[in-house]
N, C-alpha and C positions, 0 to 999 in steps of 0.2 A: 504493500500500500504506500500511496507519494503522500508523504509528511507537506503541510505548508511553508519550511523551510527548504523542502524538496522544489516543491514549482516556483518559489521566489527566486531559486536558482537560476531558471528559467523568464521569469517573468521581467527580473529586474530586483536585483537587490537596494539599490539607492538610483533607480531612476527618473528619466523626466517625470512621470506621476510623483512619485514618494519626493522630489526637490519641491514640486508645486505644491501639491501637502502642507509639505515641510514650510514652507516659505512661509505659507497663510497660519497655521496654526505658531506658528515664533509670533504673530504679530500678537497673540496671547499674552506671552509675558509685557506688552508696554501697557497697558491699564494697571498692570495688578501692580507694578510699582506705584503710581502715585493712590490705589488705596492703599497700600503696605505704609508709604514712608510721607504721604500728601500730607501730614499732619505738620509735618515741617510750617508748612505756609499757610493752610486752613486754619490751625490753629494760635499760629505766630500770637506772641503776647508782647505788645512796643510798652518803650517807656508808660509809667502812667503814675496818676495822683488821684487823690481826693478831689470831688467835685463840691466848691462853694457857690452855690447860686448868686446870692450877693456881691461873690468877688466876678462871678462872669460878667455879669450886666453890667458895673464898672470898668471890666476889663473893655468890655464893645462900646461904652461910650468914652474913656479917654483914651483908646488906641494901645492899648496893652499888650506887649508879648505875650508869652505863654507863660516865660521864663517867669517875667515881672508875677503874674496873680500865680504861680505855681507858688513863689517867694511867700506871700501872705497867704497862701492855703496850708501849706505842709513844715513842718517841722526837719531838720536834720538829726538823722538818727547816724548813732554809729556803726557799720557794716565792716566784719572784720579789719578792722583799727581804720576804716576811713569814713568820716564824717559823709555823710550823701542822705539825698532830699525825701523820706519815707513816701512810700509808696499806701501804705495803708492808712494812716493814720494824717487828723487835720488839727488844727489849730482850732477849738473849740472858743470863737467868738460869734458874741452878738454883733453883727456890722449893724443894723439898723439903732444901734445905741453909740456906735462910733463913731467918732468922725472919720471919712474917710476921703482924703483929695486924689489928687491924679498924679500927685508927687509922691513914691508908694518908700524915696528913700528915708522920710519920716516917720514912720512907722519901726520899731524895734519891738518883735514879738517875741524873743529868745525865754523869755520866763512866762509865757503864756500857758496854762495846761491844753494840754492834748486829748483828741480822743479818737475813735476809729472811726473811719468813713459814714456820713449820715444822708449824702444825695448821691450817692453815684461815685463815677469817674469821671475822669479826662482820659484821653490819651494822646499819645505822639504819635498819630497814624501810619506816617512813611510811607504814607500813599498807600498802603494794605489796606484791608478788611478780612478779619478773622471770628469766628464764631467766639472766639473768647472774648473780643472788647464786643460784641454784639450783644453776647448775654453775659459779660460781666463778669468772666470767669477766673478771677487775679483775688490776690491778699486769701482769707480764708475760704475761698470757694477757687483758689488755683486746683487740686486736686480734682478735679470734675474736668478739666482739661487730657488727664493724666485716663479717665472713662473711655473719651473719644476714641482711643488709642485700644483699651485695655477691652471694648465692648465687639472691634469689630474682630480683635483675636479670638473673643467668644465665639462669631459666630464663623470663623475660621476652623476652629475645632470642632465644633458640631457638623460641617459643613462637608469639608472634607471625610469624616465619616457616612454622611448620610448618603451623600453623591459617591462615596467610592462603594458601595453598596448597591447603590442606582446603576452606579455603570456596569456590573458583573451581573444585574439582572436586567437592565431592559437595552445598553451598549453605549459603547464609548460614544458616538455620535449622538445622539438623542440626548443623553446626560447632559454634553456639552451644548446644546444647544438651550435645553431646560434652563442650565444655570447661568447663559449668557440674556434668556428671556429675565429670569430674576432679577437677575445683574443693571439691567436695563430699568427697570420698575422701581427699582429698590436706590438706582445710584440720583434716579430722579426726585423720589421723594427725603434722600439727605437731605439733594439744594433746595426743597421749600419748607423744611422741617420749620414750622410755625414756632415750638422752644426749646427747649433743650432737652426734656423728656421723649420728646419724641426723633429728636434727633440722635438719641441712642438707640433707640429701638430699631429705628429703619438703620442705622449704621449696623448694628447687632443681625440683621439679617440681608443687607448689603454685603458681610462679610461670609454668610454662609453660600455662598453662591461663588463667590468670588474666586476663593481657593481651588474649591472642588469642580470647579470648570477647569483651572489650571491644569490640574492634576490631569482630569481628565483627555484633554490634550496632551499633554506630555505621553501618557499609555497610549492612547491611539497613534502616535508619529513613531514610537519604539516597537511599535507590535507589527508596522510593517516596510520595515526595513530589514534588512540582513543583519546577523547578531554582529557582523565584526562594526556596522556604523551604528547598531544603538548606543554606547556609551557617548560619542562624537554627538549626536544631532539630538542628547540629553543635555551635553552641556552648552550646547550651543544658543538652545532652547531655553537656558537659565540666562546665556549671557544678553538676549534681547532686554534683559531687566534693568541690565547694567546700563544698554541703550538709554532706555525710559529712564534713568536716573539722568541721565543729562541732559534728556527733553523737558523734563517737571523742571527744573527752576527759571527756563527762557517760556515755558507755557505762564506761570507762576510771575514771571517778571512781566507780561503783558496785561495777562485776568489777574487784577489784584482784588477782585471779590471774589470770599470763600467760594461763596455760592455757584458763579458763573465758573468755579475752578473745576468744582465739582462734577458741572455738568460737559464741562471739556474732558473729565477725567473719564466718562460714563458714555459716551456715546461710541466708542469703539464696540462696548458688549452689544448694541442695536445694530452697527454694521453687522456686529459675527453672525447674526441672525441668518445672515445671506449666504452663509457657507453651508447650508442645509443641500446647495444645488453644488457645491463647490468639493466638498471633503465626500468621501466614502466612509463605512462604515468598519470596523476592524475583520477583515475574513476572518483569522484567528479567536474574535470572542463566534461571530455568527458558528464556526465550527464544534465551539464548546457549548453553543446552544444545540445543534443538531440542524442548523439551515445552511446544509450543505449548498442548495440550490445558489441563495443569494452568495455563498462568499464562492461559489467557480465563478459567480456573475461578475464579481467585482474585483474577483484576480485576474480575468481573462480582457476585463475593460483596462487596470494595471500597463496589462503585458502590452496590450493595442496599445495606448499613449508611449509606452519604451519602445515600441517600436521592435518589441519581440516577437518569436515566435514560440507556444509551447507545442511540446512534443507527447509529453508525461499525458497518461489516462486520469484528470480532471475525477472522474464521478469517483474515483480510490482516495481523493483526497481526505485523510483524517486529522483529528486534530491531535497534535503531538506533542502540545501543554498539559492534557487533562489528570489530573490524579484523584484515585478516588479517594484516598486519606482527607479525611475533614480534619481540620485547622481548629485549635483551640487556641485563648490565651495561656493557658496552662502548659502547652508544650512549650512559650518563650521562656518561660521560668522554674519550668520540672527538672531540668538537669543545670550541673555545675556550668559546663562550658556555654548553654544557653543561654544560663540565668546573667552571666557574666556579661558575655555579649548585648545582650538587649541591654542591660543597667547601664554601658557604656555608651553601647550608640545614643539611648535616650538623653544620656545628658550633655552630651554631644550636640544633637539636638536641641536641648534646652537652651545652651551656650553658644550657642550659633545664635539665637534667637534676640537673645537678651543682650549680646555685646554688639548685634549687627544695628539694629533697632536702636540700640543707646548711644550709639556712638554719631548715627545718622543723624537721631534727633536732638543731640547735642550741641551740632550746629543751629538750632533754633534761640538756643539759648546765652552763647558766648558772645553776641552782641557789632560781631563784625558784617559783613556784608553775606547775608545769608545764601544769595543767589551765587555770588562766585565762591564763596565756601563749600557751597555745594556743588556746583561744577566740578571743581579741582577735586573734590573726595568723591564724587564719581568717573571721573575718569583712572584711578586708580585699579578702580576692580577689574579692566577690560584683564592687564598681565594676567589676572588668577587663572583664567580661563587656558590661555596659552599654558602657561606654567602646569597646569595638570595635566594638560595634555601631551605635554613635554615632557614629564618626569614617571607618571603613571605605570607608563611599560619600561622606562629603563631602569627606574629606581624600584617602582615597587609602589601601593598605598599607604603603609604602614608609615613611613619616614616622614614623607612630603604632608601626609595629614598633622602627626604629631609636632613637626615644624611651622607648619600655618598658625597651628593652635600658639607653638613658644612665641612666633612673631608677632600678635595680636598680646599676649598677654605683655609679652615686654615694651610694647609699643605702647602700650597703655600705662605702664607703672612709670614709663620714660618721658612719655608726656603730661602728666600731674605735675611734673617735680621739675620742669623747665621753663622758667619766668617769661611770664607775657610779653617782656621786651624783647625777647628774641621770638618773635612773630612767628616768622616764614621754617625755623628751625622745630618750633614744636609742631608748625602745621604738617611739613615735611613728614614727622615720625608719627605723626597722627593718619596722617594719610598711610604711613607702612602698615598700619594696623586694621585697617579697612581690607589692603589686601589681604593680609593673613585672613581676615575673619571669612572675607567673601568665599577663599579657597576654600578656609575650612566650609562652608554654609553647600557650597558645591559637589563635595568631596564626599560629606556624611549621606548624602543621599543614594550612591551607588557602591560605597561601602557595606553599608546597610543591606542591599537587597544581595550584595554577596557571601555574605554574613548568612542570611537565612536559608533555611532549606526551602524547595522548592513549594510542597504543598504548607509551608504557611509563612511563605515570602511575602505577597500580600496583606496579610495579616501582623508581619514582624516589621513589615513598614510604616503601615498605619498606627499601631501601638505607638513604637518607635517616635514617628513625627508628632504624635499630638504635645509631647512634649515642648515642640517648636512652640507652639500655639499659646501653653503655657507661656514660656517664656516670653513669645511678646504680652501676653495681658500683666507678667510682673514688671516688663522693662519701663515703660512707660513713670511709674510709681517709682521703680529703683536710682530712672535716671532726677527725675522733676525735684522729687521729693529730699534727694540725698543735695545734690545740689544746695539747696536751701543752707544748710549748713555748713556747707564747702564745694566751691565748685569744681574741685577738681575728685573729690571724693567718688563718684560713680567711677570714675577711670581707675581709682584702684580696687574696688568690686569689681573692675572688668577683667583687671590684668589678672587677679587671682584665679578667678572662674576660666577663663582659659590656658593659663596657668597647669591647672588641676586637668581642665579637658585633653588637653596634648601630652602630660602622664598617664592616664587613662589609656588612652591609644594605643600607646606602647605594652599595653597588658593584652593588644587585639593579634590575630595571628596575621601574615601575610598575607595576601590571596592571588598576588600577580600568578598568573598563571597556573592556577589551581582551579579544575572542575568545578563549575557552579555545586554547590551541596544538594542532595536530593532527600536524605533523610537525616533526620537527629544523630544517628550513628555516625554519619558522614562528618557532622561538627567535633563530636565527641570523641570517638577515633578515627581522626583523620587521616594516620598512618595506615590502618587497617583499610579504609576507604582509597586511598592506594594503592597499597596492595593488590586489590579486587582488579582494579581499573587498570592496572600493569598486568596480570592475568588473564583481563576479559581480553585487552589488546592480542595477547602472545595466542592466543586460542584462536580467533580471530585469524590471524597471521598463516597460523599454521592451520584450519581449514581452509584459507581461501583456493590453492590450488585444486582440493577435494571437490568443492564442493562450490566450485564459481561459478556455476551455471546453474544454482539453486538462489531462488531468492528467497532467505529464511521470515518470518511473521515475525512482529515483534518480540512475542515471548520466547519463540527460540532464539532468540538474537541475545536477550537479555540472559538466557538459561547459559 
């Protein structure tokens, strides 16, 4: 019987069909960055102060700077040993008992008591507009900023489970279309979110859509192509993100309302709608369903577009993924060399999430030029991509992972601890640490699928990644919040946690060139799993003369 590995042989391993595919589904990863990392500029928080009613209407009838009525609103507080203009708190006067002229250097309020904001704010716009001066999200209500972020990783995790579920039961194609229809509905109703209740909710479920279309894409462009270019047009498929990180801040620099951000961010999932005439369906799930008929249909339309011809008898096609071993979470953690594994990747996982996420949106907060801060640390992560692709089969993954992780932790403990005056030197090792992190963020996900055995690879991915998902709902909190009290403080949270991640690593086994795993036994005794496999070869070897004019069934092949 011809396997579907067998006619793709035939049909076209990575041809004109599967580049065109290919082409359209990469355009995937540029929306998912700016929901992943949009909060940069959606949520940007500018300067700001306490709003005095009394000092504005003064201020618009004698011609008042900002500067001048900020002076008689806010008090100087001291912020790690530097006197500067508080942000929360005002000068608790009566003006309609004062006198107040248009000469505002008259006034000396330094022994005035204080109190916290009673009308509002101000802010120093910078020509933005961000959901946080909209609804006011600064001084004790900053942390509801920090939700934005932490809600749509909710719906990240729920998301990509439900839809990777969807897709193994009704197919990669319909899935993706499903959650690009959501996507569409849901990125529209952010930008008219009437308050802020509601603008988590539809964020909360903008994110579950979001993901799990990704994903879904990604499975469909790997499942049909020849196995030596699926690692190639997986990573390549990540790197389109890296793109969209350097489109978001010239999109960003033009839409400076959240809202019209939003809906530039959103209208790609309504284009994908159109690819329902454009993409194919996966032959390889349709075969694992039993509709042989459509996946000859749609390997033989394949081979037409490459410009091939097949030879192979089509109706023998069977599917040569199926196993009937059902999958538990219990087999990730029933044995030692399992248990191990998964504990690793996941937090790997986790770390990848929280140091990529926090270091992104740390640029929101340092105060420099946001838009070319963020240019400059996206152009960094294109190297990761090369670099793994470089080192991968010469080196091995074991090294080159565990070294992403030391460069990212070191780069973070290195950057805390070098003084603002030297700008361009901390941004420099800041920006190395981006690359590390990206590699690693690139690296963990086909680690991982080599790591599990085959009937519950699936399964040991999904476990595996939701810890991503964790981590961005903690990073948001870990970065905003720590901050507060030191702003270089999240960066040494970062360097430790990867740090700890790229030791970890070092406890994983190689896998360059080692047989994908097919059972528990295969992880567990790996030598013995060798063994076999240097066996079945020599057997093999030594019937073919006998017996080359017999084509054996799969179970005698296996026996």
């Amino acid at each position: 019987m011809a396997t579907f590995d067998d006619i793709l042989e035939e049909a076209g391993k990575f041809g004109r069909c599967q580049k065109r595919i290919f082409a359209l589904l990469c355009m995937v990863s540029m929306p998912f960055a700016g929901v992943y990392v949009g909060i940069v500029f959606q949520g940007f928080t500018p300067d700001h102060w306490c709003r005095d009613p009394s000092v504005v209407e003064r201020r618009e009838e004698c011609g008042w700077s900002l500067a001048d009525s900020r002076r008689l609103t806010v008090p100087l507080v001291n912020i790690s040993g530097v006197l500067q203009q508080s942000s929360c708190e005002q000068y608790e006067v009566d003006w309609n008992t004062t006198e107040l002229t248009c000469d505002t250097e008259e006034l000396h309020l330094n022994k005035t008591p204080t109190t916290s904001c009673k009308h509002g704010w101000e802010y120093d716009y910078k020509g933005r507009r961000s959901f946080a001066t909209e609804f006011d999200l600064v001084c004790s209500d900053a942390w509801l900023v920090d939700m934005f972020q932490a809600t749509v990783n909710v719906g990240f995790l729920v998301g990509s489970i439900a839809i990777g579920y969807l897709a193994d039961r009704f197919g990669r194609k319909m899935s993706f279309l499903m959650s690009s229809l959501v996507n569409g509905i849901t990125g529209i109703l952010v930008a008219v979110a009437p308050n802020y209740i509601s603008l988590l909710i539809f964020r909360t479920l903008y994110g579950f859509g979001v993901k799990g279309g990704w994903v879904a894409g990604y499975v469909l462009i790997t499942e049909i192509v020849g196995v030596e270019f699926r690692r190639t047009v997986g990573i390549i498929y990540q790197t389109f993100f890296s793109i969209a990180i350097l489109v978001l801040p010239l999109l960003a620099y033009y839409i400076t309302d959240w809202r019209w951000l939003q809906v530039a961010i959103t209208a790609p999932y309504i284009l994908f709608l159109s690819y329902y005439w454009f993409i194919p369906e996966s032959p390889r799930w349709l075969l694992s369903q039993n509709k042989k008929s459509k996946a000859v249909k749609i390997t033989e339309d394949m081979a037409k577009e490459n410009k091939r011809t097949l030879s192979k008898n089509l109706e023998t096609l069977t599917d040569d993924n199926t196993d009937s071993t059902t999958a538990s979470f219990m087999d990730l953690i029933r044995t030692p060399k399992m248990r191990k594994h998964t504990f690793i990747l996941s937090y790997n996982w986790f770390t990848s999430a929280v140091v990529y996420q926090g270091l992104i949106m740390r640029l929101g907060i340092l105060g420099g030029n946001v838009y070319i801060d963020f240019l400059i640390s996206g152009l960094v992560e294109f190297p990761a991509a090369f670099l793994i692709l470089f080192t991968i089969e010469r080196i091995g993954r074991r090294l080159p992972f565990a070294t992403a992780n030391f460069v990212a932790g070191a780069s973070c403990f290195i950057t805390a601890f070098i003084p603002d005056s030297m700008f361009w030197l901390k941004t420099a090792v800041a920006c190395i640490g981006r690359l590390g992190i990206t590699m690693t963020f690139e690296m963990v996900v086909f680690v991982n699928t080599e790591l599990c055995p085959t009937f519950v690879r699936n399964l040991g991915v999904s476990v595996c990644s939701t810890l991503c998902d964790v981590g961005g709902i903690v990073a948001p909190f870990l970065l905003y919040r720590l901050a507060v009290i030191w702003l270089e403080l999240p960066l040494i949270i970062f360097g430790f946690l990867a740090f700890l991640a790229g030791g970890l690593v070092l406890l994983l086994p190689e896998t360059r060139g080692v047989p994908l795993p097919d059972t528990i036994d295969d992880i567990e005794f790996p030598e013995k799993a060798k063994e076999v496999i240097a066996l079945k070869n020599q057997q093999t070897v030594n019937l073919l003369p006998t017996y080359q004019n017999i084509t054996p069934s799969r179970d005698q092949a296996a026996a």
